[in-house]
C-alpha positions in Angstrom: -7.7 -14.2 -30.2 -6.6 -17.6 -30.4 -7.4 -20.4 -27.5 -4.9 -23.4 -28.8 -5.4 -26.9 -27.0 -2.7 -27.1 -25.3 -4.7 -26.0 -22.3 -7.0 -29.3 -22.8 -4.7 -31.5 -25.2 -6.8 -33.3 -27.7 -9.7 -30.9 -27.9 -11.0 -28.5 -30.6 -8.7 -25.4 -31.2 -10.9 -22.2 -30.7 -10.3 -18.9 -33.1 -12.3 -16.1 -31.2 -13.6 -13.3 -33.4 -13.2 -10.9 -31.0 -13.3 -11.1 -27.2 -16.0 -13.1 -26.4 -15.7 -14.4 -23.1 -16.1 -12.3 -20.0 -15.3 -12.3 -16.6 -12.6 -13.1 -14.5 -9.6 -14.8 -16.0 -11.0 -18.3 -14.2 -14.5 -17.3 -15.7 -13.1 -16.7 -19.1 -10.8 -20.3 -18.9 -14.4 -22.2 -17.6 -16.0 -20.6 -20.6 -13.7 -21.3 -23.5 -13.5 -24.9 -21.6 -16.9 -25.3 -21.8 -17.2 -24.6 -25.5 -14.5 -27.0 -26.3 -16.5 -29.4 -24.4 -19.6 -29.1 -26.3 -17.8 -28.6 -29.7 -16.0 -31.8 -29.3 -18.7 -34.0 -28.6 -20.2 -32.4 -31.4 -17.6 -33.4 -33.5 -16.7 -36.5 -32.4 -18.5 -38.7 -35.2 -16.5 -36.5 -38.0 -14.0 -39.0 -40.3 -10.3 -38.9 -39.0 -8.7 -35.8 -40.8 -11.7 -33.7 -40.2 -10.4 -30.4 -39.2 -11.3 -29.7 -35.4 -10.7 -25.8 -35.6 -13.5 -23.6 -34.8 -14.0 -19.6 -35.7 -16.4 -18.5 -32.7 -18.1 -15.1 -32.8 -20.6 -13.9 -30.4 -24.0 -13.2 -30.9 -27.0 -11.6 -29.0 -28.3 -13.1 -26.3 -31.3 -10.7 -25.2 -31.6 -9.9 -22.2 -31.3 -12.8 -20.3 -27.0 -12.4 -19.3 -26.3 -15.8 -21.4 -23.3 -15.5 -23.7 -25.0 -16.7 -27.3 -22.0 -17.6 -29.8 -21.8 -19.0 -33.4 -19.1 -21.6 -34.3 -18.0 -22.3 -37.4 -15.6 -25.3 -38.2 -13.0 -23.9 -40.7 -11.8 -26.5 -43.0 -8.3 -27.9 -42.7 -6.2 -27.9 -45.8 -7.1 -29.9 -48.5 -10.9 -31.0 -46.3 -13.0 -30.5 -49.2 -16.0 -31.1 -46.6 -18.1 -28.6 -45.1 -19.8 -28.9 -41.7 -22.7 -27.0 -40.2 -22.6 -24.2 -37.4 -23.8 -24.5 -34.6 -24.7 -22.1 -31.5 -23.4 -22.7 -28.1 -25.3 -20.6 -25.3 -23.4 -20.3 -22.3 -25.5 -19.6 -19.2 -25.3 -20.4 -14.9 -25.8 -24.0 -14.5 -29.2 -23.3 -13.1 -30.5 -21.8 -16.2 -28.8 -24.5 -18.2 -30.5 -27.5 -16.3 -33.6 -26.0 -16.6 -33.3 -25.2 -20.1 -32.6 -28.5 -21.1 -35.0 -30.3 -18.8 -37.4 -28.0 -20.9 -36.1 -29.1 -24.3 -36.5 -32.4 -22.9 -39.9 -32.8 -21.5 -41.8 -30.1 -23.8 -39.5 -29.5 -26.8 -37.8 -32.4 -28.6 -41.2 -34.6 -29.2 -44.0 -31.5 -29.3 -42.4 -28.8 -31.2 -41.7 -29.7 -35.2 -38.1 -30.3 -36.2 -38.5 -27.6 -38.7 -39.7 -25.2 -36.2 -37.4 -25.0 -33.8 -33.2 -25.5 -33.4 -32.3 -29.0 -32.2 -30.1 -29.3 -29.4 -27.2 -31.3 -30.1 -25.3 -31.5 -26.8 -25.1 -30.2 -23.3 -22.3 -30.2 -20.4 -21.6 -28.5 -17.4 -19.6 -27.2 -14.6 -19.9 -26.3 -11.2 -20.9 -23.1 -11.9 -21.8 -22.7 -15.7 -23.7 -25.1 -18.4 -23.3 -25.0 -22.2 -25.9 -26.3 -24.1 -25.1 -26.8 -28.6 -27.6 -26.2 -31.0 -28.1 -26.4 -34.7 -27.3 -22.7 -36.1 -31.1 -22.1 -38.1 -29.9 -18.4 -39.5 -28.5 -17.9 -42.8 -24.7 -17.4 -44.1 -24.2 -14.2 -43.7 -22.3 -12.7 -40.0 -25.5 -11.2 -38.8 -28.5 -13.7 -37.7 -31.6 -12.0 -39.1 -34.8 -11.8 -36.6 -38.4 -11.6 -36.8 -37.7 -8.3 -35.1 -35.4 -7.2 -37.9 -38.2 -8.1 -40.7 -40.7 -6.3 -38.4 -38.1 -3.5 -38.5 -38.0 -2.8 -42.0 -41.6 -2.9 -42.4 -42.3 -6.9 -43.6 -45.5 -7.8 -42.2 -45.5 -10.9 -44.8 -43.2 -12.9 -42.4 -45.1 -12.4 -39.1 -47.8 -13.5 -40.8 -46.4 -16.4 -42.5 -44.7 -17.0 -39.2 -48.8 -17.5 -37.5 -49.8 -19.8 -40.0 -46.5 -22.0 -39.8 -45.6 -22.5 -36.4 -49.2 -22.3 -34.6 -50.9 -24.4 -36.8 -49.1 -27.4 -36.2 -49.1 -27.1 -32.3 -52.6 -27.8 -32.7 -51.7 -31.4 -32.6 -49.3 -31.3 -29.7 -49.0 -28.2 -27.0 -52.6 -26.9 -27.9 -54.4 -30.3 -28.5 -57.9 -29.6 -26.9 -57.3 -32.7 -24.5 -53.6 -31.0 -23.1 -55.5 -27.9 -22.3 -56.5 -27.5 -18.6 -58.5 -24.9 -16.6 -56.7 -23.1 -13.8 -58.2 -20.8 -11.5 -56.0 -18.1 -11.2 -54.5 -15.9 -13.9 -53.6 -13.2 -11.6 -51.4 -15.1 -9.8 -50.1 -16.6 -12.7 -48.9 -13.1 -13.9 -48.0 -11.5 -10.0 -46.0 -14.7 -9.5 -44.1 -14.2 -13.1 -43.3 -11.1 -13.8 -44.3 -8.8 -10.7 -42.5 -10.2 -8.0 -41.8 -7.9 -5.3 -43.8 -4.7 -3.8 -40.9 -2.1 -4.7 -41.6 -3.1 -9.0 -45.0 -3.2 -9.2 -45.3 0.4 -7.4 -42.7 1.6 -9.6 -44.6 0.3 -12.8 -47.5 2.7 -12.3 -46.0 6.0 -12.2 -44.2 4.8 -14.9 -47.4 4.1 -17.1 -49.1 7.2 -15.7 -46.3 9.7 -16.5 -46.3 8.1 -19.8 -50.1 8.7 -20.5 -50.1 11.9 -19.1 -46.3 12.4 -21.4 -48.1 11.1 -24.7 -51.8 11.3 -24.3 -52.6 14.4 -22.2 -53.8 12.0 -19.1 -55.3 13.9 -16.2 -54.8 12.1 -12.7 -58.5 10.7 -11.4 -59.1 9.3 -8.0 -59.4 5.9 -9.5 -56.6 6.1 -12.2 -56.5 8.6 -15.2 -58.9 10.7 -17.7 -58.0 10.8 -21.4 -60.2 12.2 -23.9 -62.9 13.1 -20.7 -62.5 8.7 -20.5 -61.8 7.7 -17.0 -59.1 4.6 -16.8 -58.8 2.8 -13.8 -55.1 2.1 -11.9 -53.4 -0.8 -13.7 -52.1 -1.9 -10.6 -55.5 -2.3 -8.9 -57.1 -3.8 -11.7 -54.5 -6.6 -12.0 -53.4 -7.3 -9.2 -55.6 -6.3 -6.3 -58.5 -8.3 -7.8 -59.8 -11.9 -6.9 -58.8 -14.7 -9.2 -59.6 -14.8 -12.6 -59.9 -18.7 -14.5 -57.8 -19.1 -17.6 -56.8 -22.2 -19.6 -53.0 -23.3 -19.7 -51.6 -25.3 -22.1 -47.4 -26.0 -23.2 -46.1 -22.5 -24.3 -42.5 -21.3 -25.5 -42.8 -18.8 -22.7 -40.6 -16.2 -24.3 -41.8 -15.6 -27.9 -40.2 -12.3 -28.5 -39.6 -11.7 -31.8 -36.0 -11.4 -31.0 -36.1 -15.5 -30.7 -37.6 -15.9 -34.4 -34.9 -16.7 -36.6 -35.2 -16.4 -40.4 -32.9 -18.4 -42.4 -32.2 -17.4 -46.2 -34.7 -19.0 -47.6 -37.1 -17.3 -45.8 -38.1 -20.5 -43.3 -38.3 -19.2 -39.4 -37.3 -21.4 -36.3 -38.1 -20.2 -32.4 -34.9 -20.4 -30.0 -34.6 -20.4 -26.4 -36.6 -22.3 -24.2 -35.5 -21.5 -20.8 -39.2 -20.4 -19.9 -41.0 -23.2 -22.0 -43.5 -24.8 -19.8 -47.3 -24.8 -18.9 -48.2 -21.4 -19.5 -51.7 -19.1 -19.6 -52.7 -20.4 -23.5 -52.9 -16.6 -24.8 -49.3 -15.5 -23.3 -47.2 -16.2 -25.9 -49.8 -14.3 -28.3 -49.6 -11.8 -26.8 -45.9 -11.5 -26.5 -45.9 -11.6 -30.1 -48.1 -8.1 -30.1 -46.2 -6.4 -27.5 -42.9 -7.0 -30.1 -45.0 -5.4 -32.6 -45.8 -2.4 -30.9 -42.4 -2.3 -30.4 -40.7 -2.9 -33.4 -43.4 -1.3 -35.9 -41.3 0.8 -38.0 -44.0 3.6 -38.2 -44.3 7.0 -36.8 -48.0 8.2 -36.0 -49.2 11.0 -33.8 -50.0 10.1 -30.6 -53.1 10.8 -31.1 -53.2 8.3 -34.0 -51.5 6.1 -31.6 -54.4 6.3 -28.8 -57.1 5.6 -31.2 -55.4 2.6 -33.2 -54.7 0.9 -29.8 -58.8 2.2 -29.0 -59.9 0.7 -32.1 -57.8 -2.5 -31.7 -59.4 -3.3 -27.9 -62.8 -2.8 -29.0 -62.4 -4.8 -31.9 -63.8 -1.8 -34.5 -62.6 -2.7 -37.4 -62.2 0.9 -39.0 -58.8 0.4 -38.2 -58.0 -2.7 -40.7 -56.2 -0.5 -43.5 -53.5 0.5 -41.4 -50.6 -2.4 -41.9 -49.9 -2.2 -37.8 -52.9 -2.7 -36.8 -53.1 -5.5 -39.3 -50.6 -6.9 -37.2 -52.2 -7.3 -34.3 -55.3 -8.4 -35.7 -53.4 -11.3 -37.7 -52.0 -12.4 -33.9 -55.6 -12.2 -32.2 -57.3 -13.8 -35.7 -54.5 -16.6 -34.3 -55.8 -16.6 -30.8 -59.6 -17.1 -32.3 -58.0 -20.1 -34.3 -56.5 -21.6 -31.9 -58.3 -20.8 -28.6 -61.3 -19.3 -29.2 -60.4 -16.0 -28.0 -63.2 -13.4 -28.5 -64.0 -11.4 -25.8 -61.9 -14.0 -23.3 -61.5 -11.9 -20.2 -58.1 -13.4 -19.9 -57.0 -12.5 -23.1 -57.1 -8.7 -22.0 -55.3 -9.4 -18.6 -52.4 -10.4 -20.6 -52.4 -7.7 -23.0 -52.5 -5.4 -19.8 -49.8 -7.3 -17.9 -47.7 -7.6 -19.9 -47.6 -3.9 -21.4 -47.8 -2.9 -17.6 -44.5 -5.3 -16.6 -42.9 -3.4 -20.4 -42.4 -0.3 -18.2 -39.5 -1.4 -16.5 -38.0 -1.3 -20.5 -35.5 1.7 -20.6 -34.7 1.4 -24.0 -38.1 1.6 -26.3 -38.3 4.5 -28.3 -41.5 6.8 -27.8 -43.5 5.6 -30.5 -43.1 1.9 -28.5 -43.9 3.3 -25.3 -47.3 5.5 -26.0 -48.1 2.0 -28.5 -47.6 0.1 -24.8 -49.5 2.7 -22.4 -52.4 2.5 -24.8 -52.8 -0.6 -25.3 -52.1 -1.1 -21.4 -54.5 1.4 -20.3 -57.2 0.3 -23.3 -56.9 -3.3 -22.2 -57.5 -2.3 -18.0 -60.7 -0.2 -19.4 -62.2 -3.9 -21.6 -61.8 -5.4 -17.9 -64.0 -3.4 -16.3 -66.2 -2.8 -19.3 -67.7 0.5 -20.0 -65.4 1.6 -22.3 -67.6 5.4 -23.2 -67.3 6.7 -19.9 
């Protein structure tokens, strides 16, 4: 498809690969307007002669409803010169402000340049913003992932990926003098991601059919019995409990692996900071582990499963030679480097909340799913200790 400039004379000419914009028709015109927008301000220090066309094809943009698209300036006849890629991310003007206030205040001066994309340019309309950043992946059409390394088995680039972009934040967004003491980390998690009665009930029976689906679980007055173990209700245990303390400090706020880009020569950049803000200091850790458990490439039993994710909570370290379990070792021998993490009642919480909030996910495969219930269910048992019984 082909969006010419006569419909806003004087801006870039847009080749789409494909039909990228949805919507309405008005919708689709506020789109493509938007991206000639961004793209010319990108372009506006390029020499006279420069060619203004851009090929525009779309890419993923998770799960957050944003339209994610690569363009790629295609060289006029005879224009010998060769200009970078970028991404424009098309999102409600809400999201966008906030996004870019993000970038802003946390971003630009406390996450290294060759950690992160830059953001070249925003603008915005009524209803939509469009904010233009450097393209980090690599030459080919598809943008590899952490997700996609984790997928084919490469455990080298998570852990490369620890060591290269946590170290540094030592000096900026987990400097000992940014971090603070809160009060509350169950409020911090209710308030994010269990908003509303109707979710948070539907969560449970989720994570109970699941355990009883993969593990044999046995209902209990108090929660579950696996393996003659009684597990107490997730639910309860997070969220009908007094406040726990934790530390906050700057965090990306969504470190999926999904927002890890690898470039060809192998360097990784995080994307995406719509959520990037004062955070619990062990949340985006533990992100990081729940995309393991889901994108591990391996098979096990379920019974394997259960006592991996057993061996994992209660730090035994029979587990090490197996190269998932590695994993998640690597990302809490990260915690301990950065935070101090062992035996941090917080740290748990997370790992809980955040595998109990996974069970809304309709699309993890079953190995994922026990890896989640497990580790949920183990990590509920360390917060109310007795872990034989």
């Amino acid at each position: 498809m082909h969006y010419s400039d006569q419909y806003s004379p004087g801006m870039p000419d847009i080749h789409l690969m494909g039909d990228v914009p949805s919507g309405t028709h008005d919708e689709q015109e506020e789109t493509l307007l938007l991206m000639q927008r961004l793209l010319a301000e990108h372009g506006s220090d390029a020499p006279r002669g420069i060619s203004r066309i851009f090929a525009v094809q779309k890419l993923t943009g998770g799960r957050s409803g944003a339209l994610v698209v690569k363009a790629t300036p295609v060289p006029a006849h005879g224009d010998g010169s060769a200009r970078p890629s970028v991404v424009l991310k098309i999102t409600s003007c809400v999201d966008g402000l906030e996004e870019k206030a993000n970038y802003d205040r946390y971003v630009h001066q406390g996450l290294p340049v060759g950690a992160r994309a830059a953001l070249l340019g925003f603008a915005k309309t009524q209803e939509h913003a469009g904010l233009c950043y450097t393209f980090v992946g690599g030459d080919g059409p598809k943008v590899d992932t952490l997700t996609d390394e984790l997928r084919r088995g490469d455990t080298r680039s998570l852990t490369r990926f620890l060591t290269d972009f946590f170290q540094p934040l030592r000096n900026t967004w987990y400097n000992p003098r940014a971090i603070v003491q809160e009060s509350d980390v169950v409020g911090r998690y209710r308030d994010r991601y269990f908003s509303g009665e109707a979710r948070t009930h539907w969560n449970e029976p989720t994570l109970l059919a699941c355990a009883r689906r993969y593990f044999a679980a046995e209902q209990s007055e108090v929660g579950c019995r696996v393996d003659g173990i009684i597990f107490p209700s997730p639910r309860k245990v997070l969220l009908d409990r007094g406040a726990v303390p934790y530390r906050a400090c700057v965090i990306h706020g969504d470190l999926n692996t999904d927002n890890v880009i690898v470039a060809d020569d192998g360097s990784m950049k995080v994307v995406d900071f719509l959520k990037t803000g004062r955070g619990h200091v062990y949340e985006d850790l533990v992100a990081l582990e729940a995309s393991v458990r889901i994108n591990y490439p391996s098979e096990p039993s379920f019974g394997e499963i259960w006592n991996t994710e057993r061996m994992i909570a209660t730090d035994t370290r029979t587990d090490r030679d197996d190269p998932y379990a590695r994993c998640i070792h690597a990302v809490r021998a990260t915690a301990v480097d950065c935070f101090g993490y062992p035996n941090d009642e917080a740290y748990h919480f997370a790992v809980a909340a955040i595998g109990f909030r996974l069970m809304q996910a309709q699309d993890l495969s079953h190995a994922a799913r026990a890896r989640i219930t497990a580790s949920a269910l183990w990590a509920a048992k360390m917060l109310v200790g007795d872990t034989q019984h």
